[in-house]
N, C-alpha and C positions, 0 to 999 in steps of 0.2 A: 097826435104826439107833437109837441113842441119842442124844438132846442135852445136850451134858455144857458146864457152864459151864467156862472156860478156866483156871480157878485149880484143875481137879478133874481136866485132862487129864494124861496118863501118857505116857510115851514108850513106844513097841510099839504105842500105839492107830491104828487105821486108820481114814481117815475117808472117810465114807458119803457125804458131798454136797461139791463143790467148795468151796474157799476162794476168793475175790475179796477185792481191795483196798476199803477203806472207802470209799479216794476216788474212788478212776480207775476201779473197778467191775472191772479185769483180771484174770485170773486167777490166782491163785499158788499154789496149789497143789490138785492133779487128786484126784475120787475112787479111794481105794485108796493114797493117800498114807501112808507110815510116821511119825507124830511119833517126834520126841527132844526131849531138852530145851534146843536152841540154837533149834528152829523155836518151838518153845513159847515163848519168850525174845523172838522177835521176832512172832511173834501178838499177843503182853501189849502192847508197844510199839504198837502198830498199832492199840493198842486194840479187838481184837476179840476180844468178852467169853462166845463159845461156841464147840463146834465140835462137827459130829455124827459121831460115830463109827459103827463096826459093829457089834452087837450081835448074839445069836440071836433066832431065832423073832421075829422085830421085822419082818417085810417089811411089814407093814399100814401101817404108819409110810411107806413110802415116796410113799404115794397124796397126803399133805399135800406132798410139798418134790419140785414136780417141777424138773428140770433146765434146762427150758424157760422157766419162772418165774424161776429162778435166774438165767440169763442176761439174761432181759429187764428184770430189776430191776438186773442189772450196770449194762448197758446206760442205764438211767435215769439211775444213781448217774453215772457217768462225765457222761452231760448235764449235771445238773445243777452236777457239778464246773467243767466249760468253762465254764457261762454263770456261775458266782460269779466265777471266776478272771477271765474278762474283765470283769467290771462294776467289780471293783475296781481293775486295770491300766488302765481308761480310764472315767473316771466317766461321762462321754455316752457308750458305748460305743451303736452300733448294732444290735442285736443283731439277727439273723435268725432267727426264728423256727418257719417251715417243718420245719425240720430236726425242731427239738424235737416238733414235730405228731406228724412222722411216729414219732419212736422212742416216741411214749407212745401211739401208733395199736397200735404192735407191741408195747407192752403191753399195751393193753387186749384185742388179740386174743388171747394169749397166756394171759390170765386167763379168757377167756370159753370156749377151748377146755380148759382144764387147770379145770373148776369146783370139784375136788374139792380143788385144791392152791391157790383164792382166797379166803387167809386170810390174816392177817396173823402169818405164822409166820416171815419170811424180814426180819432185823432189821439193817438200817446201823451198821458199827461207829462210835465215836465217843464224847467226852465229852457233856457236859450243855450246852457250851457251842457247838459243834461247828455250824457255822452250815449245814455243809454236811447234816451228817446228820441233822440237823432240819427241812430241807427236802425231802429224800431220804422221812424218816417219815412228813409228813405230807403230802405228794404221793401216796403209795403206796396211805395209809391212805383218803385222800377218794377214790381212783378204786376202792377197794375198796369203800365204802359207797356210791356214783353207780352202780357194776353193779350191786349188789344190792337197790338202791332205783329201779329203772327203771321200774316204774306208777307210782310217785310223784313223778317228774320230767318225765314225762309230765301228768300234774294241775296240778305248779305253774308249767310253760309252757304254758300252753294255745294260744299264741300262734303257737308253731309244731307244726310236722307231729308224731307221734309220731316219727320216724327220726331229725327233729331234737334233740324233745328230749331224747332218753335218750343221746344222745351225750354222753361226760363230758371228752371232751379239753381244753376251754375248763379244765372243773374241774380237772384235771391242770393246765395251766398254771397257773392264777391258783393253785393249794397249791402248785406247785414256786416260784414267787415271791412268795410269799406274804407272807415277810420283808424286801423286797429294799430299802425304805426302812429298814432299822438300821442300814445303812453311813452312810447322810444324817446322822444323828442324834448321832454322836460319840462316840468311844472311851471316855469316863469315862460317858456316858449307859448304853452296853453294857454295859461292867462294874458300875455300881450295880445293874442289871434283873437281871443275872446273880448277884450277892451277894443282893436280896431278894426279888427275883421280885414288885416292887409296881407294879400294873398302874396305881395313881392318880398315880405319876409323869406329868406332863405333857410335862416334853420326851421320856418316849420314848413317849409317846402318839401324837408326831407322825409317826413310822415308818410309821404307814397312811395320811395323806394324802402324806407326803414319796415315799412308795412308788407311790402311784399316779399321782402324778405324775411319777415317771420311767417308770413302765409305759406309761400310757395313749397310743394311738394305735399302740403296738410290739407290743399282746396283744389278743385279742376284748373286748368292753365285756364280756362276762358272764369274761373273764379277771379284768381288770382294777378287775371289783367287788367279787371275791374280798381281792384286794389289798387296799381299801379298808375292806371290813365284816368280816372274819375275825374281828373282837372282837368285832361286837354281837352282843348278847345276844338271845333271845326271849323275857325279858321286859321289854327296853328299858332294860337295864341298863348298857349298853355303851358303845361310842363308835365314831366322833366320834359329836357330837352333831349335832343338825342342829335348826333353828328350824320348829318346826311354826306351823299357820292361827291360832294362840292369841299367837304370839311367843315360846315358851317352846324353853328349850333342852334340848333329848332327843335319846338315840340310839333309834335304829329298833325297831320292836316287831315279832313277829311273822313275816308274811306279807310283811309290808313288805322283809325283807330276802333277797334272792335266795339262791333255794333253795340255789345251789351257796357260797356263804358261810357258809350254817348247817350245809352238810356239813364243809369247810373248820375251822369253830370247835368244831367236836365235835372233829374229827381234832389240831387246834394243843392243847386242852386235853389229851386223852388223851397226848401225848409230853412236854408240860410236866410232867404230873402225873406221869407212869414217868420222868421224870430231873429234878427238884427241883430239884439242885443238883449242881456237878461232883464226882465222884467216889461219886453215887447212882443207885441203879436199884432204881423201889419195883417190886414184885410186880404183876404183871396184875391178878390178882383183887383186889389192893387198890383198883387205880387204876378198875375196875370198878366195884368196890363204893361208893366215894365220887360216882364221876359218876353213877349210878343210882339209888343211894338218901341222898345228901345233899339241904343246901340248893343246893349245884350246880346239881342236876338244873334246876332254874327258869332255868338262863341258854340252855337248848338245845332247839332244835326236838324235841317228843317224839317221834317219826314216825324221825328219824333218829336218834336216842340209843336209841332201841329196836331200830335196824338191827345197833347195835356189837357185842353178844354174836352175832351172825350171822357175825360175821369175825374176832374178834377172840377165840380161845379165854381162857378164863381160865388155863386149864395146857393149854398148848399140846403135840398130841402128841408124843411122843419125849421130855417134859422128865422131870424125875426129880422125885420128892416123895417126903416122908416121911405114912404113915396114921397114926392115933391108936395104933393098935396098935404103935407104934416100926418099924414095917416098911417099908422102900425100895420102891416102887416106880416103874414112869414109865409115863406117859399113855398108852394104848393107843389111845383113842379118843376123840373127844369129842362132847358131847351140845350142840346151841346153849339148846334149850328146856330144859336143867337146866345150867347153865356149869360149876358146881363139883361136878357129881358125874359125871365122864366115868368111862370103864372103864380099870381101872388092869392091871398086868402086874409082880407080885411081883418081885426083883432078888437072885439071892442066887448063893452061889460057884458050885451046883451048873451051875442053868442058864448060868452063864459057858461052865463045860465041855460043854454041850449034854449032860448025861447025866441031864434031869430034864425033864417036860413043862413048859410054862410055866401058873403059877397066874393065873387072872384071875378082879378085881371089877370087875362093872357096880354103881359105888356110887347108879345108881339103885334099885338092890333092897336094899343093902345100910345101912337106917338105923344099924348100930352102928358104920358105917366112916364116916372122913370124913381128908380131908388138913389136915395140920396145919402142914408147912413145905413150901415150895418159893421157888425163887430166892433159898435160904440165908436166909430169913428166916421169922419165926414167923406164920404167915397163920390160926390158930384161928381170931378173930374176923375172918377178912374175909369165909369163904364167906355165899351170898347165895343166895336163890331170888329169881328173876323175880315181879314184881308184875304184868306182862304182856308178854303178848307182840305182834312187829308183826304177825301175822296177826290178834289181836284186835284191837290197836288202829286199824290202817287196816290191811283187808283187800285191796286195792286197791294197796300201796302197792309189792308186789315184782314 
């Protein structure tokens, strides 16, 4: 199975993994599906910006994108759509809750029995501005960094049991509403954020206290602080602010701010940064490489910004890239403790026709190889090596 961006698919292609709707999460069209160029036509529309096909000699690929996952991220997407659709149709809307518990219980089980396929490789169609699948993203993304950072959530609740605290559902809520004070905020407020993306805007600074105050007492307090702290920063860079013992006004430093928020502002940055703006989608490995080794890096728990190349490939398997050597390939494998040098699987007419063995590079052995585009853009300078890793840096922490 192949992952072929949707401006590159062909009519005859058969696809390998189910299609679902962006919004309702339904299903539209089954593995073993034939494209033409009228379904293709309305995929673009739909704004769904990939689709995986069938390929040879590819089944390895199958182990990242289980079925199971698929549906249960459906299953999210459709949540999350009801509860926007209603908070907008009735601004005090009542919301009930329970429900949502439960469908993000049966994702997190869903993730914890399929480990192999608990990555951030199954992506919400949508634009940049797209309130639904931004909440879809970074919902998905924080209960994927809360499984994988479970001795660590266990340290920074000490408070409760271990059973309690490595439970991430609260976290799944508070990032599936994470936004839900930008409706409070005003149409022209939305659209300026969305033209310049500047966080020192004041009135739409207000979306985290306006947000938490329509959450609070409808979501757990560790929901609801999500809500609230999603911006601040861990080096106290963020907001709100709040008046410390001195009278001075600052946002939260640290420890100071609940762990499942620092998971939360890791996840809100990393989908801001892969969609800028409407009508963009930067490269993994770019959006990688900026949050890792920028001045970035200083606004994010390190403990959990070291967890991300754990979930979050940089060339996700099945994708397609081009090596230095001009040659097509697409991601066979991938490595967390080297991100941009996973094991690649040459792409050429012969193996189309199955009448050639497939050529593969483990470009950890291989220093005169390296990928140079992928996601149609020129990625030479973004590959990166790790400066460390979470088992150096807190041993303890997965």
């Amino acid at each position: 199975m192949l992952r072929v961006p949707l401006a590159q698919a062909k009519p005859g292609m058969k696809l390998a993994v189910e299609i679902r709707h962006p919004k309702t999460g339904q299903r539209l069209l089954g593995e073993g599906f034939e494209l033409d160029e009228h379904l293709i036509e309305k995929l673009d529309e739909l704004e769904i910006h990939e689709v995986w096909i069938d390929y040879p000699n590819t089944d390895q690929i199958r182990k990242y994108v289980s079925p199971e996952v698929a549906r249960a991220h459906g299953r999210m997407v459709s949540m999350i759509t009801g509860l926007f659709t209603m908070v907008h149709r009735e601004a005090h809307a009542n919301v009930e809750f329970p429900q949502y518990r439960r469908t993000l219980r049966e994702l997190i089980e869903t993730l914890v029995g399929n480990p192999l396929s608990s990555t951030y490789i199954l992506e919400a169609g949508g634009g940049a501005s797209n309130e639904l699948r931004h909440a879809a993203e970074v919902c998905f993304l924080s209960m994927l960094l809360g499984l994988k950072l479970q001795g660590y959530l266990i340290m920074q609740r000490r408070r409760l049991s271990p059973t309690q605290a490595r439970n991430v559902v609260s976290l799944g809520i508070g990032a599936m509403v994470h936004d839900i004070g930008m409706g409070e905020v005003g149409e022209e407020t939305r659209e300026r954020y969305e033209r310049f993306r500047d966080e020192r805007d004041e009135e739409w600074r207000r979306h985290v206290t306006l947000g938490h105050r329509k959450a609070s007492g409808l979501i757990p307090p560790a929901a609801s602080g999500v809500v609230l702290h999603h911006h601040q920063h861990y080096d106290g860079s963020g907001f709100p602010e709040m008046i410390d013992a001195d009278g001075r006004q600052r946002g939260l430093i640290g420890d100071e701010i609940h762990v499942f928020a620092r998971i939360a502002c890791v996840a809100n940055h990393f989908d801001r940064l892969r969609r800028p703006a409407e009508g963009r989608v930067e490269p993994r490995v770019r959006v990688l490489r900026h949050m890792l080794m920028s001045e970035l890096t200083r606004r994010f728990d390190p403990v959990v910004l070291a967890a991300v190349p754990l979930v979050v490939p940089a060339y996700p398997p099945g994708s397609m890239v081009t090596l230095n050597t001009g040659q097509r390939a697409m991601v066979y494998d991938w490595h967390p403790e080297c991100p941009c040098q996973p094991t690649v699987q040459l792409i050429d007419d012969r193996r189309r026709r199955g009448v050639a063995e497939p050529v593969r590079y483990d470009l950890r052995d291989r220093n005169d190889l390296l990928i140079v585009e992928a996601e149609g853009s020129d990625i030479s300078q973004d590959n990166f090596r790790l400066k460390t890793t979470l088992q150096e840096l807190h041993p303890e922490a997965v």
